[in-house]
TORMI-122920 format. One record per atom (N, C-alpha, C): x, y, z; residue in three letters. Coordinates in steps of 0.05 Angstrom, whole numbers, plus 5000, padded with zeros to 4 digits. Example, Ala and Ser with C-alpha at 12.3 -4.5 7.8 and 13.67 -1.06 7.14 Angstrom:
% TORMI-122920
526448865156ALA524649105156ALA526449345156ALA525749555142SER527349795143SER525850015157SER
***
This chain:
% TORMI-122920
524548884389UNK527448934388UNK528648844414UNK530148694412UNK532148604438UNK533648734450UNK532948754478UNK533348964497UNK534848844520UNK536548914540UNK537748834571UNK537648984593UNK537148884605UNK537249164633UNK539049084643UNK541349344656UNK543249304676UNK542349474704UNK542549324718UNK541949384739UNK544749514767UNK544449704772UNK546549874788UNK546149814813UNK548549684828UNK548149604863UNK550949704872UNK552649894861UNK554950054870UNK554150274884UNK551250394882UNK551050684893UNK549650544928UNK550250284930UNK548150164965UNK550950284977UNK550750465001UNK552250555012UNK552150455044UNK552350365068UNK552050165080UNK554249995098UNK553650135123UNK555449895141UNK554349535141UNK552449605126UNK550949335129UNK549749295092UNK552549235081UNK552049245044UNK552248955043UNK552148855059UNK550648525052UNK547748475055UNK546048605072UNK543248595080UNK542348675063UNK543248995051UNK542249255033UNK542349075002UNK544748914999UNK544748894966UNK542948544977UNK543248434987UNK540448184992UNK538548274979UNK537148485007UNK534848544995UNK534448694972UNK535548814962UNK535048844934UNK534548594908UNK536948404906UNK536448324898UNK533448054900UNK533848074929UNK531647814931UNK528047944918UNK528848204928UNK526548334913UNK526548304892UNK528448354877UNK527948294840UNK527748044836UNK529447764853UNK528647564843UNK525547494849UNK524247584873UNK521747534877UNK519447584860UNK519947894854UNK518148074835UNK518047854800UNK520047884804UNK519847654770UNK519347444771UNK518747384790UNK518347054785UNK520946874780UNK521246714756UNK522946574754UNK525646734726UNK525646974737UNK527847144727UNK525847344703UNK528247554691UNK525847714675UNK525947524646UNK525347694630UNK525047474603UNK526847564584UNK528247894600UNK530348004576UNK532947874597UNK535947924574UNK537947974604UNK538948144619UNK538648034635UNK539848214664UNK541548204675UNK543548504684UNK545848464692UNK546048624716UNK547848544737UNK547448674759UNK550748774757UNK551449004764UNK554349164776UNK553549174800UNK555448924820UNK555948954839UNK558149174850UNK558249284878UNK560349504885UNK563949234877UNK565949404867UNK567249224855UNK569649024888UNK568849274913UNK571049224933UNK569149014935UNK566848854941UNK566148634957UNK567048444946UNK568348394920UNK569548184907UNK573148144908UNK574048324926UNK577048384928UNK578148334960UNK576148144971UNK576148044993UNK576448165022UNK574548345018UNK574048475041UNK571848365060UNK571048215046UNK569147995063UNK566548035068UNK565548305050UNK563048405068UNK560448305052UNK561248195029UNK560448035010UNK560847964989UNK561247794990UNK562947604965UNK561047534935UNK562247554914UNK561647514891UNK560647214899UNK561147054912UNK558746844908UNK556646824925UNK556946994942UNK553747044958UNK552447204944UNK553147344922UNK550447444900UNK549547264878UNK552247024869UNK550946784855UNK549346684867UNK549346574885UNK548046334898UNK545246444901UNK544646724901UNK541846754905UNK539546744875UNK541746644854UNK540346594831UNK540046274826UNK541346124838UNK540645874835UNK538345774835UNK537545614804UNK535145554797UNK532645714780UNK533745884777UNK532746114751UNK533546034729UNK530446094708UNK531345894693UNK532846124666UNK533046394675UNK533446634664UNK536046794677UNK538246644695UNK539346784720UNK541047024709UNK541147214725UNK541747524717UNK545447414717UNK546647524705UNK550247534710UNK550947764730UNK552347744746UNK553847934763UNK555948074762UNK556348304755UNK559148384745UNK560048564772UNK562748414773UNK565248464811UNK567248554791UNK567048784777UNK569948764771UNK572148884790UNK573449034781UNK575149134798UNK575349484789UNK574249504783UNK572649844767UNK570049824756UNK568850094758UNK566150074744UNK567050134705UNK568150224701UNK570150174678UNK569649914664UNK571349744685UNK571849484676UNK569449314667UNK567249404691UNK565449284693UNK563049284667UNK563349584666UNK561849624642UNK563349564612UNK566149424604UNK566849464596UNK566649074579UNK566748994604UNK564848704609UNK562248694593UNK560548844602UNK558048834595UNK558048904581UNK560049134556UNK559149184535UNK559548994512UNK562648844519UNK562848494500UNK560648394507UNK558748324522UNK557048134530UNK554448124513UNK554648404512UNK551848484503UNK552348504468UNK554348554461UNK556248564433UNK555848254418UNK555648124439UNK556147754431UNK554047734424UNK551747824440UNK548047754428UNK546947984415UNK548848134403UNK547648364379UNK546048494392UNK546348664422UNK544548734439UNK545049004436UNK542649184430UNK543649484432UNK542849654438UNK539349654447UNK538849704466UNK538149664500UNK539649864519UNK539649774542UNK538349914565UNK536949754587UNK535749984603UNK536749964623UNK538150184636UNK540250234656UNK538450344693UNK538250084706UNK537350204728UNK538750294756UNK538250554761UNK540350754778UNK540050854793UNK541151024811UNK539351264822UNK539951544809UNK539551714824UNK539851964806UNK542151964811UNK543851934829UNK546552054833UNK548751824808UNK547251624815UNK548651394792UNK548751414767UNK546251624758UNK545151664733UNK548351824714UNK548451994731UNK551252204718UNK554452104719UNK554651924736UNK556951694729UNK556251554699UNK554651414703UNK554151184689UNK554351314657UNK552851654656UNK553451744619UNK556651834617UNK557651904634UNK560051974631UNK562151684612UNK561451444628UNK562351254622UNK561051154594UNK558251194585UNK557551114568UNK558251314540UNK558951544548UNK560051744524UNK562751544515UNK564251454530UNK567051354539UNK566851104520UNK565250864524UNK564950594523UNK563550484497UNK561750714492UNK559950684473UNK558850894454UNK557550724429UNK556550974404UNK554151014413UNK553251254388UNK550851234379UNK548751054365UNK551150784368UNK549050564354UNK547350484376UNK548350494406UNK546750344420UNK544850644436UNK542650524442UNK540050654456UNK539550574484UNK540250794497UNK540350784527UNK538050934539UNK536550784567UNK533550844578UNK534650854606UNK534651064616UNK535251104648UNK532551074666UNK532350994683UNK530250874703UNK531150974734UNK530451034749UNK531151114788UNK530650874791UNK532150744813UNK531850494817UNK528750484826UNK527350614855UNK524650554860UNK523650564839UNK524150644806UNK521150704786UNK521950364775UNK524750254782UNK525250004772UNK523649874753UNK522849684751UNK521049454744UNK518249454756UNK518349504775UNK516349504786UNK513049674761UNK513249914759UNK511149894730UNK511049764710UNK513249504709UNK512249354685UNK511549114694UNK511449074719UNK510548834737UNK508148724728UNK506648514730UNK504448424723UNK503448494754UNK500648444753UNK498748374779UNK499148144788UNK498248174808UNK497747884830UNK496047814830UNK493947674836UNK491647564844UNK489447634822UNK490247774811UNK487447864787UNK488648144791UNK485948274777UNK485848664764UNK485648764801UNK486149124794UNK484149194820UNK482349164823UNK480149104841UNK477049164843UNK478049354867UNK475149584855UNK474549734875UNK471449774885UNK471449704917UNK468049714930UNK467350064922UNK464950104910UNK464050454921UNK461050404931UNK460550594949UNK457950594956UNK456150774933UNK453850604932UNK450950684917UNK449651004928UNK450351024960UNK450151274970UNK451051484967UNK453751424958UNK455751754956UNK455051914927UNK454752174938UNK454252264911UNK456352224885UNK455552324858UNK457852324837UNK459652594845UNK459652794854UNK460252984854UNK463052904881UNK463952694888UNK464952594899UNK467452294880UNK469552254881UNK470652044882UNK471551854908UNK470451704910UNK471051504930UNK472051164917UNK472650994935UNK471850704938UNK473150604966UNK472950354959UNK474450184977UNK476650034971UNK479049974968UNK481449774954UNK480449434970UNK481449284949UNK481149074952UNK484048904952UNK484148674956UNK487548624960UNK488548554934UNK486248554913UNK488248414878UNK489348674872UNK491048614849UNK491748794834UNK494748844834UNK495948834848UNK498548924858UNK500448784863UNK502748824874UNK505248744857UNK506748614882UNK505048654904UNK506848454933UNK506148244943UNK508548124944UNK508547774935UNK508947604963UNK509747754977UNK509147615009UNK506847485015UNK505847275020UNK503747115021UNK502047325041UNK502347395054UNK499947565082UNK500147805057UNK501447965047UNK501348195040UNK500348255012UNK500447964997UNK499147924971UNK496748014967UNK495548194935UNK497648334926UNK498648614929UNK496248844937UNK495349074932UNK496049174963UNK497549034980UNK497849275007UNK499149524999UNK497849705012UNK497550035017UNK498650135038UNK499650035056UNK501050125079UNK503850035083UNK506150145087UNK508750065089UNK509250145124UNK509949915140UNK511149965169UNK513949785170UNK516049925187UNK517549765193UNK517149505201UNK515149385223UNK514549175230UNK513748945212UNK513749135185UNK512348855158UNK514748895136UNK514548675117UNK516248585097UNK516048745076UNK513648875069UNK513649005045UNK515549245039UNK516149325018UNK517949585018UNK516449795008UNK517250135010UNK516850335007UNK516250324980UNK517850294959UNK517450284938UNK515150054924UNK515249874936UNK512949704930UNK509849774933UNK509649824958UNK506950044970UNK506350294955UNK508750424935UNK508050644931UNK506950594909UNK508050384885UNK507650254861UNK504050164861UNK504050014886UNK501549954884UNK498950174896UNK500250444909UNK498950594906UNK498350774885UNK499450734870UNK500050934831UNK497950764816UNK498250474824UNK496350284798UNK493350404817UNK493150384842UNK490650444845UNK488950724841UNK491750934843UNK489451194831UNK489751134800UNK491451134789UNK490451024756UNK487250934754UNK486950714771UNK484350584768UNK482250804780UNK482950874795UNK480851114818UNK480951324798UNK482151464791UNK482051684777UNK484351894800UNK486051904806UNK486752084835UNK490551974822UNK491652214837UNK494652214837UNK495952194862UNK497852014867UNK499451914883UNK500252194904UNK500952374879UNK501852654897UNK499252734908UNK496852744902UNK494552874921UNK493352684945UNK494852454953UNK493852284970UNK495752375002UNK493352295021UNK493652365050UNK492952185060UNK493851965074UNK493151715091UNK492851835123UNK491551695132UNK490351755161UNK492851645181UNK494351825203UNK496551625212UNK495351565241UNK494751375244UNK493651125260UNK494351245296UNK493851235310UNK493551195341UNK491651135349UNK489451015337UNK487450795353UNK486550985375UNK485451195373UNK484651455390UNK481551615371UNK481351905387UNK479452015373UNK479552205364UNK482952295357UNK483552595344UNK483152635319UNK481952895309UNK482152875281UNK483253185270UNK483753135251UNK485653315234UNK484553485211UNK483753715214UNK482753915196UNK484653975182UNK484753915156UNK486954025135UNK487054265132UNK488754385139UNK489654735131UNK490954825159UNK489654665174UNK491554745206UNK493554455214UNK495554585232UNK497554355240UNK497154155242UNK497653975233UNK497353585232UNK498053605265UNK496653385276UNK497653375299UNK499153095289UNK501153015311UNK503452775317UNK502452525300UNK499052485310UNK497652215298UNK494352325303UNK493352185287UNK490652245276UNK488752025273UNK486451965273UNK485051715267UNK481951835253UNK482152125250UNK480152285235UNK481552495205UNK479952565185UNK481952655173UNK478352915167UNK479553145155UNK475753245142UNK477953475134UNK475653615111UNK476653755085UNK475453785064UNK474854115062UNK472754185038UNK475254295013UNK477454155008UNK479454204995UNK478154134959UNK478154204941UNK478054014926UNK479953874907UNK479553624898UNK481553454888UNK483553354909UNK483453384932UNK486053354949UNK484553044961UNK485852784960UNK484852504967UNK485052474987UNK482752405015UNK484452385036UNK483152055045UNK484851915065UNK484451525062UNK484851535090UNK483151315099UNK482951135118UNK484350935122UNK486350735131UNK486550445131UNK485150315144UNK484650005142UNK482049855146UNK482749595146UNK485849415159UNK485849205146UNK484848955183UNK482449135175UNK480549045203UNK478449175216UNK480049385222UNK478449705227UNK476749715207UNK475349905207UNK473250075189UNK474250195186UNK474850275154UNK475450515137UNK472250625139UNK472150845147UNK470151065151UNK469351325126UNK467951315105UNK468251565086UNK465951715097UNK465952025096UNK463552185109UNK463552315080UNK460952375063UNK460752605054UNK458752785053UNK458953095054UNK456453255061UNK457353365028UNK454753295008UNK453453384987UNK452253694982UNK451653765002UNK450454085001UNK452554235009UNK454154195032UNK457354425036UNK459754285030UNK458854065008UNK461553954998UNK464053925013UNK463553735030UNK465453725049UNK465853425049UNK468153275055UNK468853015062UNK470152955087UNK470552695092UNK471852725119UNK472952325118UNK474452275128UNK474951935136UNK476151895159UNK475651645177UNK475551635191UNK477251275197UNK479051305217UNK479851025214UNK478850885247UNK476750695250UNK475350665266UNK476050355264UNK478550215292UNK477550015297UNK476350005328UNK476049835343UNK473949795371UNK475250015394UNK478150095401UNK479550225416UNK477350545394UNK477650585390UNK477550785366UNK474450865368UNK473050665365UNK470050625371UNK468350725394UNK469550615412UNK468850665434UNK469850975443UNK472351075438UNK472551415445UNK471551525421UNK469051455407UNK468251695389UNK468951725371UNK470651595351UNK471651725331UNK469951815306UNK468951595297UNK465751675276UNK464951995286UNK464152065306UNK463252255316UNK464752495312UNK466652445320UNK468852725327UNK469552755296UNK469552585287UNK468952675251UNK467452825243UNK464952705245UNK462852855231UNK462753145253UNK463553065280UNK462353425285UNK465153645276UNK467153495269UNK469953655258UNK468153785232UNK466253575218UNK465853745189UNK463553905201UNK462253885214UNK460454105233UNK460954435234UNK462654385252UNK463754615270UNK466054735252UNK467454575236UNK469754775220UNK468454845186UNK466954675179UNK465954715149UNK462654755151UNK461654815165UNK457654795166UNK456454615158UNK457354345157UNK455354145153UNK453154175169UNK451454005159UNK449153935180UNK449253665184UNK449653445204UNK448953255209UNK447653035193UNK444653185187UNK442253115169UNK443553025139UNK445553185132UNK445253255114UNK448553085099UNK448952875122UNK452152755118UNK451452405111UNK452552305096UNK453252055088UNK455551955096UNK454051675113UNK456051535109UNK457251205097UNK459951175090UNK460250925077UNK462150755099UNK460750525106UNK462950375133UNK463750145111UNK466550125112UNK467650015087UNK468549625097UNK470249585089UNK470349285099UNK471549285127UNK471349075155UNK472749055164UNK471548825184UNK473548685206UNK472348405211UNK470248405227UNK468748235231UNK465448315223UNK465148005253UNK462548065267UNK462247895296UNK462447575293UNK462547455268UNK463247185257UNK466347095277UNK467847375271UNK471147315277UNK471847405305UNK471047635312UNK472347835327UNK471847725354UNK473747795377UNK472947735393UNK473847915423UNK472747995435UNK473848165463UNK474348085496UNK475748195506UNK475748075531UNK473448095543UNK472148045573UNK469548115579UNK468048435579UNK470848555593UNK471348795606UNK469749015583UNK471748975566UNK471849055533UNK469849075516UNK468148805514UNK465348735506UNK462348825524UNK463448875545UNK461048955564UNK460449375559UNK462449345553UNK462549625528UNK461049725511UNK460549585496UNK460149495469UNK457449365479UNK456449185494UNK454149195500UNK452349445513UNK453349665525UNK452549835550UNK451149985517UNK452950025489UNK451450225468UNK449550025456UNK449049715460UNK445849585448UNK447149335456UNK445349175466UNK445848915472UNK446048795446UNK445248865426UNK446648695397UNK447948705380UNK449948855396UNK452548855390UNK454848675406UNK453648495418UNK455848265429UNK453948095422UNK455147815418UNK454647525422UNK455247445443UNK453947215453UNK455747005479UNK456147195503UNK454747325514UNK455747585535UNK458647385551UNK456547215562UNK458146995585UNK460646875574UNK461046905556UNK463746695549UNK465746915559UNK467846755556UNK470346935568UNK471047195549UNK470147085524UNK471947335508UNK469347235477UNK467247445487UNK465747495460UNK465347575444UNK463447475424UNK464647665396UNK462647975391UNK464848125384UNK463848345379UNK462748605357UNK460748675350UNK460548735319UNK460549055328UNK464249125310UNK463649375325UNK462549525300UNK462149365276UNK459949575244UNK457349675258UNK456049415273UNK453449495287UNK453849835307UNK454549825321UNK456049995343UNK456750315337UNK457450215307UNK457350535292UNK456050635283UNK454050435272UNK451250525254UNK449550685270UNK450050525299UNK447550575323UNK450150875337UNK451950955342UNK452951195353UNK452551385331UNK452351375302UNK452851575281UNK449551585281UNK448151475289UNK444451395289UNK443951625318UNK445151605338UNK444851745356UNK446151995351UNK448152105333UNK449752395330UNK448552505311UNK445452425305UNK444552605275UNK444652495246UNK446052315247UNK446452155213UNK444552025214UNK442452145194UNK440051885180UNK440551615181UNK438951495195UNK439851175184UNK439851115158UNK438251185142UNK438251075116UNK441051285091UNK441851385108UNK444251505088UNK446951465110UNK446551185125UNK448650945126UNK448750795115UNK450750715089UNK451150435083UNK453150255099UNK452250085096UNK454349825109UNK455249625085UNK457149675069UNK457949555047UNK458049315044UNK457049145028UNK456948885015UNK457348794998UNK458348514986UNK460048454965UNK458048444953UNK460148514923UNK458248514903UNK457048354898UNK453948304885UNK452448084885UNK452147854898UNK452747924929UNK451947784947UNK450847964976UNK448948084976UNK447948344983UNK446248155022UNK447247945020UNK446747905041UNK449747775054UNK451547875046UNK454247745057UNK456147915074UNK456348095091UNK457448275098UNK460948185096UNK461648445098UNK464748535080UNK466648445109UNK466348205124UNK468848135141UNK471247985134UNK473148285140UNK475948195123UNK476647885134UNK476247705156UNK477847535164UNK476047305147UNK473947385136UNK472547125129UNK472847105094UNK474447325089UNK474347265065UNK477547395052UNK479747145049UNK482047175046UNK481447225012UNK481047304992UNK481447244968UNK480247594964UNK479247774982UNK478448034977UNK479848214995UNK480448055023UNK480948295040UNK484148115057UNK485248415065UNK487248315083UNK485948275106UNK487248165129UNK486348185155UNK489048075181UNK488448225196UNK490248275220UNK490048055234UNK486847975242UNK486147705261UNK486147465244UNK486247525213UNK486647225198UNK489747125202UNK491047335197UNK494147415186UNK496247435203UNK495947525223UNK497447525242UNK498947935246UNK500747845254UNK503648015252UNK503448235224UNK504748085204UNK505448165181UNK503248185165UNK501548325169UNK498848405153UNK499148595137UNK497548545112UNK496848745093UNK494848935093UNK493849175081UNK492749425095UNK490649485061UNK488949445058UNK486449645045UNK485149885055UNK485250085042UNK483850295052UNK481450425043UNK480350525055UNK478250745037UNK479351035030UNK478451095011UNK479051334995UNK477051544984UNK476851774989UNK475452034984UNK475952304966UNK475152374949UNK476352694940UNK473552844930UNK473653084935UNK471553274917UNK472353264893UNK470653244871UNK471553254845UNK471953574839UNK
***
């Protein structure tokens, strides 16, 4: 049955409602590709078309040029009018049902007007603008895949995210980034979308997830007492509560103790490495939940691997002082450094069995190790990518 979505850009409130309604729309034109496949109509706020200058009814055309589907823009001079537009429009192509995208506050205007404008012939679907389109988005790059280790017990949910699956279309951030920072392109709503498709796939809910917040340090954070400011450890005998690492370089770190049911993650890149952090994990699940050491698993998830990496001297002579094979090239100016090695051998020295360390490897290539910079088609990466990098994480919960 033939359907239209109108899309609501009167509730962008904004000393800066030319940037605000841009990006909106450039997002929708991006997200679709070459327009949607139903029609689309946008209610622009009606003053930007009454020449106040702050944006003009043809700086929202012009950003459809070349669609082969282009949305119509309605400037009227009331939302009244506007909708009143759209309802001949939609009248002309026998259109009757419509899906109205809003916010909540837009939501209770918009029925007022539709009691007003319209019957019970037509069928109206309210949407919040973030739930937008975005869940009916296709994937990017292929399905999710998710890495899990062969080590972790079942009595555990874990994996690793991979970069398909997801719905962001920025070339560095394509598809499945998990992290939203001011310093990158992706939006809030986009990151959150593609964090929903991935517990779908995981089994886990958006609302029980806890991301690790980054300072490249060795603090960690026992859930049930005060978060400190920033964290780079996370541990918790909670169950069902998800707690994640980011890794789009670093080591996403998963700990789990099987006998006191305890988990823990860890976001470990070389700054990170070197003050301990693996460590100050596992002795957090120690000292606050009774693990034993012996008795802890761990999974070191993808991240760029001594092929790529590289350190100043200073930096790498570090990193050699815990095993000389953990640098390459000592003598070159800036050598490469494997800080996966480095952990295996400090979590090898704090009591963790070697053999209940994995060091994760692609699937069916069990001699290929998981370095995000060497392999653009699975992993984001910081040193491939630059600046505007995309973020995979590892992920944990007690079942």
């Amino acid at each position: 049955m033939a359907a239209v979505t109108l899309v609501d850009l009167t509730q962008v409130r904004s000393s800066q409602y030319g940037i605000c309604v841009k990006k909106r729309i450039g997002e929708f034109c991006a997200l679709t590709g070459n327009g949607s496949q139903e029609p689309v109509f946008f209610i622009a706020d009606p003053e930007s078309s009454v020449g106040t200058g702050r944006f003009p009814r043809s700086s929202i055309q012009e950003m459809f040029i070349g669609f082969s589907n282009s949305p119509q823009v309605l400037c009227k001079s009331s939302l009244s009018a506007a909708l009143y537009s759209f309802k001949k429009a939609i009248d002309k192509k026998d259109i009757s049902n419509v899906k109205i995208v809003t916010s909540s506050r837009g939501r209770g205007l918009f029925q007022v007007y539709q009691e007003l404008l319209f019957t019970s012939a037509y069928n109206f679907e309210y949407t919040h603008r973030q739930h937008t389109f975005l869940q009916h988005l296709p994937a990017l790059k292929g399905d999710i895949a998710i890495l899990r280790s062969s080590f972790i017990s079942d009595c555990f949910g874990h994996g690793f995210s991979t970069r398909t699956g997801g719905i962001s279309y920025i070339r560095t951030l394509s598809s499945l980034n998990l992290f939203c920072n001011p310093r990158r392109k992706d939006s809030r709503a986009v990151v959150a979308e593609n964090l929903r498709r991935l517990g779908v796939q995981a089994g886990f809910h958006p609302q029980q997830f806890n991301l690790i917040k980054c300072s490249h340090a060795s603090d960690v954070w026992v859930m049930g007492k005060p978060a400190p400011d920033s964290y780079d450890g996370m541990v918790t005998n909670q169950v069902g509560v998800v707690i994640a690492a980011p890794g789009p370089d670093c080591m996403p770190l998963l700990f789990t103790d099987p006998i006191a049911k305890v988990i823990g993650v860890a976001h470990a890149g070389w700054k990170g490495t070197l003050m301990g952090i693996a460590m100050a994990t596992v002795n957090a699940m120690v000292s606050e939940f009774g693990s034993r050491p012996a008795d802890i698993v761990c999974g070191i998830g993808p991240s760029v691997g001594p092929c790529c990496f590289t350190l100043e001297q200073d930096s790498a002579r570090e990193f050699h002082a815990i095993h000389p094979d953990c640098v390459r090239h000592m003598d070159s100016s800036r050598p490469y450094v494997d800080i996966r090695l480095a952990t295996r051998i400090l979590l090898a020295r704090g009591g963790i069995k070697p053999e209940h360390i994995e060091d994760l490897r692609i699937p069916h290539k069990s001699d290929s190790t998981l370095c995000t910079s060497c392999h653009p088609e699975l992993f984001f990466s910081h040193v491939r990518d630059g600046l505007n990098f995309g973020t995979q994480i590892g992920f944990v919960w007690i079942k």
